[in-house]
Biopython code that builds the backbone (N, CA, C, O; Angstrom):
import numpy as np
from Bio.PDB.StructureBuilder import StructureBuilder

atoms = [
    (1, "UNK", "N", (8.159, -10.308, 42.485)),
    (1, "UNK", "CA", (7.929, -9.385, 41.390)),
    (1, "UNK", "C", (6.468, -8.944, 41.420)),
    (1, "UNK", "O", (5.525, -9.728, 41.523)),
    (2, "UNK", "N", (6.363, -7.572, 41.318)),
    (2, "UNK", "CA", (5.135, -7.044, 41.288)),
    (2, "UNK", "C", (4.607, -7.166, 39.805)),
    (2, "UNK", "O", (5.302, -7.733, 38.961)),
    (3, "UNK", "N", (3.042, -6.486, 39.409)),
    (3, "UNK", "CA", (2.327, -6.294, 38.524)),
    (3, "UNK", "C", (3.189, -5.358, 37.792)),
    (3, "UNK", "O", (3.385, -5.450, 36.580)),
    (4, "UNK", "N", (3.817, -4.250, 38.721)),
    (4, "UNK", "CA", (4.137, -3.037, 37.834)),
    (4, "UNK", "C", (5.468, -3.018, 37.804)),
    (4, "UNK", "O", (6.038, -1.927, 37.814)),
    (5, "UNK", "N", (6.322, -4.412, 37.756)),
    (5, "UNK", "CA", (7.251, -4.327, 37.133)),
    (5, "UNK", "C", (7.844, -5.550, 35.950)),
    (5, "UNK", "O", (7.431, -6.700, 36.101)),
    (6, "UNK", "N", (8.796, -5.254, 34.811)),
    (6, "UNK", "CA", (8.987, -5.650, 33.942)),
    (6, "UNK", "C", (9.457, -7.172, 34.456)),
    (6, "UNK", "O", (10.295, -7.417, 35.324)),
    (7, "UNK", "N", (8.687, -8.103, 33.682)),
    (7, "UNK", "CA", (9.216, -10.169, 33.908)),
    (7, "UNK", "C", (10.575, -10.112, 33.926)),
    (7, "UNK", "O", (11.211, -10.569, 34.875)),
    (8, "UNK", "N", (11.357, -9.343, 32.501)),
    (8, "UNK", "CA", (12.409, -9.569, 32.423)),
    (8, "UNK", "C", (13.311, -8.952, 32.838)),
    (8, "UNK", "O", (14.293, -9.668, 33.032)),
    (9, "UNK", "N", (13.509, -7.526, 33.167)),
    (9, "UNK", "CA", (14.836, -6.433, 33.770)),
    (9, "UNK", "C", (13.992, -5.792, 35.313)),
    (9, "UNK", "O", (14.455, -4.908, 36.034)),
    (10, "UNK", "N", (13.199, -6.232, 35.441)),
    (10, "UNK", "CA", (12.472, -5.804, 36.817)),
    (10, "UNK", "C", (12.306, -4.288, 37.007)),
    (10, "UNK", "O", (12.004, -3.721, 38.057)),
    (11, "UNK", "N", (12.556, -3.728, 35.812)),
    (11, "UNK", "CA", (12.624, -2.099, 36.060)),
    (11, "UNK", "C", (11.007, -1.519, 36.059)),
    (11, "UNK", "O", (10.242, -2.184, 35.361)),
    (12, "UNK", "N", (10.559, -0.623, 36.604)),
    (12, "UNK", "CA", (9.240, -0.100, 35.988)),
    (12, "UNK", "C", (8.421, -0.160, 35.152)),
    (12, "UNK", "O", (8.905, 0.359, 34.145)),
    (13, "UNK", "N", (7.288, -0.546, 34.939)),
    (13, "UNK", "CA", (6.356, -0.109, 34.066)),
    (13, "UNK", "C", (5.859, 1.040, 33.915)),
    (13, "UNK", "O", (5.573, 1.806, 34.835)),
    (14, "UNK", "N", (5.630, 1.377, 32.008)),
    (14, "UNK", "CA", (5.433, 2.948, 32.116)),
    (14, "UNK", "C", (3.931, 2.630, 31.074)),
    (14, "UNK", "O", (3.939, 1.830, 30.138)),
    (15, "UNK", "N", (2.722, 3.447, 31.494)),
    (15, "UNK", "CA", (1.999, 3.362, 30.442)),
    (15, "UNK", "C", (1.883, 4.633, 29.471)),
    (15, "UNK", "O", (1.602, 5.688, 30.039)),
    (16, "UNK", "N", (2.048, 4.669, 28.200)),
    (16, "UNK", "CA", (2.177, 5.366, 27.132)),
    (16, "UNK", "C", (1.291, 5.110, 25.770)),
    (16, "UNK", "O", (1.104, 3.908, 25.579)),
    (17, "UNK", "N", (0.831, 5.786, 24.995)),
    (17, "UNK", "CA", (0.160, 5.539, 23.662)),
    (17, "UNK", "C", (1.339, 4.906, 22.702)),
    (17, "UNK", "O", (2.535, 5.194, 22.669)),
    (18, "UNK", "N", (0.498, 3.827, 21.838)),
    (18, "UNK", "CA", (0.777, 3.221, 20.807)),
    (18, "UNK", "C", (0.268, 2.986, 19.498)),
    (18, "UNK", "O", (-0.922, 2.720, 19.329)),
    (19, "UNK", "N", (0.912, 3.048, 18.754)),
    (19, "UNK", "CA", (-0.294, 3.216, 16.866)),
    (19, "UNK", "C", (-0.480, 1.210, 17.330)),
    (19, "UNK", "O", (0.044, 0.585, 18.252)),
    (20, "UNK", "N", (-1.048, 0.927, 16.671)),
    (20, "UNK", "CA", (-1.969, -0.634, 16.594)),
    (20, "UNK", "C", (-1.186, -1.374, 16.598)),
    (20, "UNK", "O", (-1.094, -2.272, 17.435)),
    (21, "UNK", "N", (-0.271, -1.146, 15.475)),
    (21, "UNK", "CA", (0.780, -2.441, 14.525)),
    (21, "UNK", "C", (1.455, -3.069, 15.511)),
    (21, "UNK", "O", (2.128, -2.308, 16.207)),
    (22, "UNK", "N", (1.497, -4.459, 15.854)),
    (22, "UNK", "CA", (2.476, -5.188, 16.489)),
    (22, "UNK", "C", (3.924, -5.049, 16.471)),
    (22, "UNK", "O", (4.780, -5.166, 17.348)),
    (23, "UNK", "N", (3.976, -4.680, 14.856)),
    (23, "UNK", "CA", (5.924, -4.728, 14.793)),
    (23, "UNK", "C", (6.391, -3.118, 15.302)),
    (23, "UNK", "O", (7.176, -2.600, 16.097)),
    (24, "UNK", "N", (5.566, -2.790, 14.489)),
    (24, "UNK", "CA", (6.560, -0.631, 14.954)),
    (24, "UNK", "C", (5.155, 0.115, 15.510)),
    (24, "UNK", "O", (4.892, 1.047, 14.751)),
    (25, "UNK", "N", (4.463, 0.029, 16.276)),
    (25, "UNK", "CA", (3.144, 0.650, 17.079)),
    (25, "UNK", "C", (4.225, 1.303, 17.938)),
    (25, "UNK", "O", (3.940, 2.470, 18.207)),
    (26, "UNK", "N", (5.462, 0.853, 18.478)),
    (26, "UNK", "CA", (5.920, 1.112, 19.685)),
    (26, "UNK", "C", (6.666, 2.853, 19.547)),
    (26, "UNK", "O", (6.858, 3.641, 20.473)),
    (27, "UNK", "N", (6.951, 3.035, 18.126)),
    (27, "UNK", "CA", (7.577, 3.902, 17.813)),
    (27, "UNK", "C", (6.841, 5.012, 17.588)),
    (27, "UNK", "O", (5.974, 5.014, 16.714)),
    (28, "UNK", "N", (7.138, 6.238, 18.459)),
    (28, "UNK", "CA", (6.646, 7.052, 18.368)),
    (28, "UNK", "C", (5.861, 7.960, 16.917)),
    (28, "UNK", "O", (4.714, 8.205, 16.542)),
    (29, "UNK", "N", (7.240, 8.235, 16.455)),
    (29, "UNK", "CA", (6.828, 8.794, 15.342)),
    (29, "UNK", "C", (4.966, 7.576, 14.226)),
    (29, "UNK", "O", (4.283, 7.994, 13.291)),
    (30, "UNK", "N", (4.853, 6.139, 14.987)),
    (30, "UNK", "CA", (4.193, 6.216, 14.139)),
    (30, "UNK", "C", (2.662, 6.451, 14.310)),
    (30, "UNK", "O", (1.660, 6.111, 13.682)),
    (31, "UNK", "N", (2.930, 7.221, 15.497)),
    (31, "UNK", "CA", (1.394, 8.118, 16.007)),
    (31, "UNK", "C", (1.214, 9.019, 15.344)),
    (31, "UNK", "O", (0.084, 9.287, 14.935)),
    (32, "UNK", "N", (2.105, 9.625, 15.098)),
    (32, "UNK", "CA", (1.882, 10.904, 13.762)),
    (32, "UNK", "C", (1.061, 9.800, 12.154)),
    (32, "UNK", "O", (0.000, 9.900, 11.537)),
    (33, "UNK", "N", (2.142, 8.946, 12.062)),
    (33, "UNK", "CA", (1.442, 7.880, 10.608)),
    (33, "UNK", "C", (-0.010, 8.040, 11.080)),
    (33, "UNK", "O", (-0.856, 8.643, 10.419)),
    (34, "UNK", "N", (-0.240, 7.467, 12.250)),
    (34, "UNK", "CA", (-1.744, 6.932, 12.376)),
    (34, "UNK", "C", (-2.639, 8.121, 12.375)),
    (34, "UNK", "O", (-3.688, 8.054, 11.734)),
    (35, "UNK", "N", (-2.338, 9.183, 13.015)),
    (35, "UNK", "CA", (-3.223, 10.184, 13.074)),
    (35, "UNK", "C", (-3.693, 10.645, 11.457)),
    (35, "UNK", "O", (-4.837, 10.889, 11.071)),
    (36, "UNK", "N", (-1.947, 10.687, 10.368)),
    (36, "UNK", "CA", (-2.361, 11.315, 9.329)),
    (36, "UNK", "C", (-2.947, 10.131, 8.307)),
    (36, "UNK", "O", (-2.864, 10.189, 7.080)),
    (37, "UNK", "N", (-3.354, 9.404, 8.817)),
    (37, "UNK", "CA", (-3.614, 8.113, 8.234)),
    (37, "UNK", "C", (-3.154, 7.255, 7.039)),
    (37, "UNK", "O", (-3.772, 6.666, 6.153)),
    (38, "UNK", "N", (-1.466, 7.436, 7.416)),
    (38, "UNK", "CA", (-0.491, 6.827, 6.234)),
    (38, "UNK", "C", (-0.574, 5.382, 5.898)),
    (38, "UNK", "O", (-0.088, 4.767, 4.949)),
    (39, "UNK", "N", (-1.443, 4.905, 7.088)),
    (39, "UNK", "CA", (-0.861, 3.108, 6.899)),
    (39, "UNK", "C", (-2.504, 2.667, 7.112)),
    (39, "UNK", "O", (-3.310, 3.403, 7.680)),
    (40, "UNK", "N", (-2.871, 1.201, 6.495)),
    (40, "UNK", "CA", (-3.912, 0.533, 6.879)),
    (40, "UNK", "C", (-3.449, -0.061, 7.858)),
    (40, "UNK", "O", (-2.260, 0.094, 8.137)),
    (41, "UNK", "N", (-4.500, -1.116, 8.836)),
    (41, "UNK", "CA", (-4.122, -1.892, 9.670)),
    (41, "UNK", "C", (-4.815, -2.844, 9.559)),
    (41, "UNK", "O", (-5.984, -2.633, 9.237)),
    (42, "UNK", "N", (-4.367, -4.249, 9.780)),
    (42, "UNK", "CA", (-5.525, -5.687, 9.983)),
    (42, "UNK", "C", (-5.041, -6.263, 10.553)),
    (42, "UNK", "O", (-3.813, -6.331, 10.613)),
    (43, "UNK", "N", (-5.882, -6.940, 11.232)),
    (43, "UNK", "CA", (-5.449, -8.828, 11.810)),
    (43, "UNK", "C", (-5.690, -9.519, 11.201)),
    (43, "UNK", "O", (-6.691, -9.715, 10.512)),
    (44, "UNK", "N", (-4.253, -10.339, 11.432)),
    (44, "UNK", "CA", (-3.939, -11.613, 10.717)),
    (44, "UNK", "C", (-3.641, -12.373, 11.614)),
    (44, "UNK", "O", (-3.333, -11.885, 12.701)),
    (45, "UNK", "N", (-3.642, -13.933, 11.415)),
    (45, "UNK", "CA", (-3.844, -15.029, 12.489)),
    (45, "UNK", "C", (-1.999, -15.681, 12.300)),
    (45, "UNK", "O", (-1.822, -16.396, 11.313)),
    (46, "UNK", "N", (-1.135, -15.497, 12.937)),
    (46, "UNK", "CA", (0.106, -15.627, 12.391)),
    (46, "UNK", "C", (0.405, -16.827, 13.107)),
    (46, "UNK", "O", (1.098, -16.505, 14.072)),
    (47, "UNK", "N", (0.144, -18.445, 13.080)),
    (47, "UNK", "CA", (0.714, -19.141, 13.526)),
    (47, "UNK", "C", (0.166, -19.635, 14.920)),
    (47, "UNK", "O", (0.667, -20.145, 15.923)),
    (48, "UNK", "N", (-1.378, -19.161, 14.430)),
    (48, "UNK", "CA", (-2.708, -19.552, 16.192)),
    (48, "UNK", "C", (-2.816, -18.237, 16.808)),
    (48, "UNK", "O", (-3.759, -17.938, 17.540)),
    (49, "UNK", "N", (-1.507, -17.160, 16.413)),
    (49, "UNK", "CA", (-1.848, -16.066, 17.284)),
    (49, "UNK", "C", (-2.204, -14.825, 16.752)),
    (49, "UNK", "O", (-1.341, -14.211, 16.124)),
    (50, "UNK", "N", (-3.618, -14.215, 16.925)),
    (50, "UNK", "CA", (-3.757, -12.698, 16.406)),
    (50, "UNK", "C", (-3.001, -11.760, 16.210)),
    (50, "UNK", "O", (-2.452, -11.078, 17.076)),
    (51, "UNK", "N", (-2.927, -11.669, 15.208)),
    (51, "UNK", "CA", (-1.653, -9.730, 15.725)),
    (51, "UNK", "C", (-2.372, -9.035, 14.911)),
    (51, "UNK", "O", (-3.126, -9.451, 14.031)),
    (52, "UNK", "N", (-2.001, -7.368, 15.378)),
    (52, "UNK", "CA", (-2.334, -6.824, 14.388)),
    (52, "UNK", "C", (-1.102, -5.922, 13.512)),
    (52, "UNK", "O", (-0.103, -5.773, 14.216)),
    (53, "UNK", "N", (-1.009, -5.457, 12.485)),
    (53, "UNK", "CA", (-0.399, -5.592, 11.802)),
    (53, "UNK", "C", (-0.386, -4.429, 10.600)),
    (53, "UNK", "O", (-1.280, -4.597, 9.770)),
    (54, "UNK", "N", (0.536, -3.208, 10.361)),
    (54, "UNK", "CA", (0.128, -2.052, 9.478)),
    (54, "UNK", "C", (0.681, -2.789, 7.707)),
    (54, "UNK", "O", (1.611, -3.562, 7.479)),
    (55, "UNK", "N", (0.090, -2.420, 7.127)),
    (55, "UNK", "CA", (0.248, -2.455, 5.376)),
    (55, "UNK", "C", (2.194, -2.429, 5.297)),
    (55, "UNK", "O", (2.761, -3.292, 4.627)),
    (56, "UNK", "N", (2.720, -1.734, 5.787)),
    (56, "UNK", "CA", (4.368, -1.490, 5.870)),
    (56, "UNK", "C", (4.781, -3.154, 6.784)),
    (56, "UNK", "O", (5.592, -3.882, 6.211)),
    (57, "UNK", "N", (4.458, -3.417, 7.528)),
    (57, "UNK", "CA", (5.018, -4.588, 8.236)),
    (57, "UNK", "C", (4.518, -6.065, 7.634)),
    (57, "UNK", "O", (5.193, -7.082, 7.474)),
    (58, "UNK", "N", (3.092, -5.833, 7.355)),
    (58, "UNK", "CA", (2.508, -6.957, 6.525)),
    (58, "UNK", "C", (3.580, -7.534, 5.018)),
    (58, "UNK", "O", (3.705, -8.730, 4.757)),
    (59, "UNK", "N", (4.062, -6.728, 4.418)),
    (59, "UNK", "CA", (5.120, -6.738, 3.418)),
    (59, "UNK", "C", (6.548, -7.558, 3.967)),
    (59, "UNK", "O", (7.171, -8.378, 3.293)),
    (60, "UNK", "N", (6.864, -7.154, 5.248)),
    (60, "UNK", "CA", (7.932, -7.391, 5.815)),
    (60, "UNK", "C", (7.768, -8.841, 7.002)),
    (60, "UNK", "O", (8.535, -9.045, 7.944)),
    (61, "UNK", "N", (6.477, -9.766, 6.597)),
    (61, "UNK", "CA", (6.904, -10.748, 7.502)),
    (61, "UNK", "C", (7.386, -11.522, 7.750)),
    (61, "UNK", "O", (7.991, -11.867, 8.765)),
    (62, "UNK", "N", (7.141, -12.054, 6.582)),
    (62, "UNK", "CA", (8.360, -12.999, 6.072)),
    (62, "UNK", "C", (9.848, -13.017, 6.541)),
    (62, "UNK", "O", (10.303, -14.098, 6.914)),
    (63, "UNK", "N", (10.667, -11.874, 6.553)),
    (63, "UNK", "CA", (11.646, -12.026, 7.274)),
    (63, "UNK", "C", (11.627, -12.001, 8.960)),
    (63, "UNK", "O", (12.635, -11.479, 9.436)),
    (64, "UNK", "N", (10.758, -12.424, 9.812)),
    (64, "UNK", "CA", (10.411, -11.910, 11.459)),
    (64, "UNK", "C", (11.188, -13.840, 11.597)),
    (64, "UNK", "O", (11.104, -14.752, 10.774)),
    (65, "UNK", "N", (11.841, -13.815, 12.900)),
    (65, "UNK", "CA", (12.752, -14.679, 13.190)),
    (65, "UNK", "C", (11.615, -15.375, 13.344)),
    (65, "UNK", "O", (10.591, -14.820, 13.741)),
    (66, "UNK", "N", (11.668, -16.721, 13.037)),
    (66, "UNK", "CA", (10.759, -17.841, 13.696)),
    (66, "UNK", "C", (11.036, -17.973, 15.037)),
    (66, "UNK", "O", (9.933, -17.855, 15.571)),
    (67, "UNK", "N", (11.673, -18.108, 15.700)),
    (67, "UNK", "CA", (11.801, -17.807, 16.930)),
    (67, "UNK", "C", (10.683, -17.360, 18.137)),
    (67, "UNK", "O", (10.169, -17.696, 19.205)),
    (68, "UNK", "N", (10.727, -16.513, 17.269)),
    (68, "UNK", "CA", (9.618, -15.454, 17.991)),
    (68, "UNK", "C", (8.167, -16.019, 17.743)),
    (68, "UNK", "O", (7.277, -15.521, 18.432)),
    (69, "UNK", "N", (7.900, -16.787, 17.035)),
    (69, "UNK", "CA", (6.704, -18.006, 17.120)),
    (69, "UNK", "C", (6.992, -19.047, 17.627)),
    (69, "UNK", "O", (6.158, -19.879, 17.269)),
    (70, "UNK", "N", (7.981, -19.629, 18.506)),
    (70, "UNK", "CA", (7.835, -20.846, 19.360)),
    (70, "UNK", "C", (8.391, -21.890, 17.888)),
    (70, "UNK", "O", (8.317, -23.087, 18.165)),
    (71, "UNK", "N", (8.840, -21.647, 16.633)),
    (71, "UNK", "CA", (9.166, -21.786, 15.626)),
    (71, "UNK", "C", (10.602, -22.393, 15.727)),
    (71, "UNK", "O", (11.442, -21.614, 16.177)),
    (72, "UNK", "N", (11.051, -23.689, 15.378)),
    (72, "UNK", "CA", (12.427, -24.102, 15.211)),
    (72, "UNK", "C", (12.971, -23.433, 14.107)),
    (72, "UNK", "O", (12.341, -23.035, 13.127)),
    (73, "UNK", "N", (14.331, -23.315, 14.343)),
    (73, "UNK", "CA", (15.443, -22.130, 13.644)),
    (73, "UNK", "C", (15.423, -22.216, 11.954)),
    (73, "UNK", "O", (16.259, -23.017, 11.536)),
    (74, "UNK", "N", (14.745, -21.643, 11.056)),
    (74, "UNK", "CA", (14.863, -21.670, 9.849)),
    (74, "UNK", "C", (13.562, -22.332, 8.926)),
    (74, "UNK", "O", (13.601, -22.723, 7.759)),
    (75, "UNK", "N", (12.147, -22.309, 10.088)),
    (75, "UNK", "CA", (11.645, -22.533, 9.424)),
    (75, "UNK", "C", (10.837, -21.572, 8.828)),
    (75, "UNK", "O", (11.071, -20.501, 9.388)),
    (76, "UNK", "N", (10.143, -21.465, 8.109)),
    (76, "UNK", "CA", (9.693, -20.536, 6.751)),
    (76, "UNK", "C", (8.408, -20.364, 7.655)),
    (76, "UNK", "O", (7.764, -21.168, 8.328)),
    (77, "UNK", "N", (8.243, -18.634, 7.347)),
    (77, "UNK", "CA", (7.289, -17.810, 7.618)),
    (77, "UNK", "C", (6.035, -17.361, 7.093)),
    (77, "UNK", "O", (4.968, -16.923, 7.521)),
    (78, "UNK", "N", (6.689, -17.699, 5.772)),
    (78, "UNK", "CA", (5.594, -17.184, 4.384)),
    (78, "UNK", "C", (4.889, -18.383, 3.782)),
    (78, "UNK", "O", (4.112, -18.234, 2.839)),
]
sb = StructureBuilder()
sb.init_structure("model")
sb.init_model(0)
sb.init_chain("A")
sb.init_seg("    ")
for serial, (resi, resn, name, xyz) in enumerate(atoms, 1):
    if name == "N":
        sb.init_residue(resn, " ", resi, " ")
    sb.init_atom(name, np.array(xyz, "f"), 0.0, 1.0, " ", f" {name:<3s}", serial, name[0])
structure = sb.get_structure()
C-alpha cells in the first residue's frame, strides 16, 4: 500500500478543501457556513485527543459512539 492510497478500501486519495469542524468539515456545503461565518469553532481535548469542533457539533457530542474513542460500548460521553 502506497502513501496515496486509502488504509482501508485501497482506492485513491483525493485532496480537497474542508471547513475545520471534525464532525461535518467534510461536507461541502459547510464551506459556504464558514465563509459566511455561521458557526464558531474551538478545540476541545475529547478524551487525550484534540479535535476541533463547530458551535452546531459541540451541542451534539454527547451522542458520538464511544467507540470511536477507543471507549467500551455505552460508556458516557458527557
Amino acid at each position: 500500500m502506497s502513501d496515496s492510497q486509502c488504509p482501508i478500501c485501497f482506492e485513491g486519495l483525493e485532496v480537497r478543501d474542508v471547513a475545520p469542524c471534525f464532525d461535518c468539515g467534510w461536507d461541502p456545503t459547510e464551506l459556504e457556513h464558514l465563509a459566511a461565518g455561521k458557526h464558531t469553532y474551538m478545540e476541545v481535548l475529547a478524551f487525550g485527543i484534540p479535535i476541533v469542533v463547530c458551535n452546531f457539533c459541540l451541542v451534539d457530542f454527547s451522542s458520538y459512539d464511544p467507540a470511536f474513542f477507543n471507549l467500551r460500548p455505552g460508556a458516557r460521553l458527557a
